[in-house]
C-alpha positions, -999 to +999 in steps of 0.1 A: +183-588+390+217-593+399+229-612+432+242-582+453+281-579+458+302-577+490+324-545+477+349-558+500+352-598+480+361-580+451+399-584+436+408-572+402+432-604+390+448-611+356+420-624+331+421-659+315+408-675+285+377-686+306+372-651+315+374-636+278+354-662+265+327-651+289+331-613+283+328-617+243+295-629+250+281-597+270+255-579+252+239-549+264+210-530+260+210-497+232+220-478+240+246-494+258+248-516+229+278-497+215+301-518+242+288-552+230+316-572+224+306-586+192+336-598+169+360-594+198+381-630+197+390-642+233+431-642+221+429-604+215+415-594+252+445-614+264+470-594+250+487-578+280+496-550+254+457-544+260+458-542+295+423-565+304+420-575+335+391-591+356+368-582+378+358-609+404+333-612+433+347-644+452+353-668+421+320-648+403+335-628+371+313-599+372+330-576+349+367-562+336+389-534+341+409-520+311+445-503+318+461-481+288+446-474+253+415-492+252+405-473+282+403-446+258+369-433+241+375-435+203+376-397+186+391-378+217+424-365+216+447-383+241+481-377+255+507-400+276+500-379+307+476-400+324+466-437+326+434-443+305+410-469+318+381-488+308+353-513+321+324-533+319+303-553+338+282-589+331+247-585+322+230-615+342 
């Protein structure tokens, strides 16, 4: 089981190569499995077209936050009216 998390030591920062290195290797259970990151290269989630950013607890990356498109769930019908967002969290 995770270590708990102070919800007030947690800062959404911009995400670095370390960071999407770490994420590509997530893998989740099914059937969560369908967020696994498998095939995802680190230079693609740092993209800022993408919109990735992390998710820390003190220096711990603990997950990601996703701003614009890839926020969006594929096979709904979108519109510019709103800011899609996405996430994820480690599996440790």
């Amino acid at each position: 089981m995770p270590d708990p998390v102070d919800s007030g030591a947690l800062r959404i920062v911009p995400l670095t190569r370390a960071h999407a290195e770490d994420m590509v290797t997530w893998r989740y259970d099914p059937p969560y499995d369908v967020y696994d990151m498998t095939g995802a290269a680190p230079d693609d989630l740092l993209d800022p077209a993408l919109g990735f950013h992390a998710v820390l607890a003190g220096e711990r990356l603990i997950g990601f936050r996703s701003f614009g498109p890839d926020g969006r769930v594929p096979g709904w019908d979108y519109d510019d009216t709103a800011l899609d967002t996405g996430e994820g969290c480690a599996r440790r």
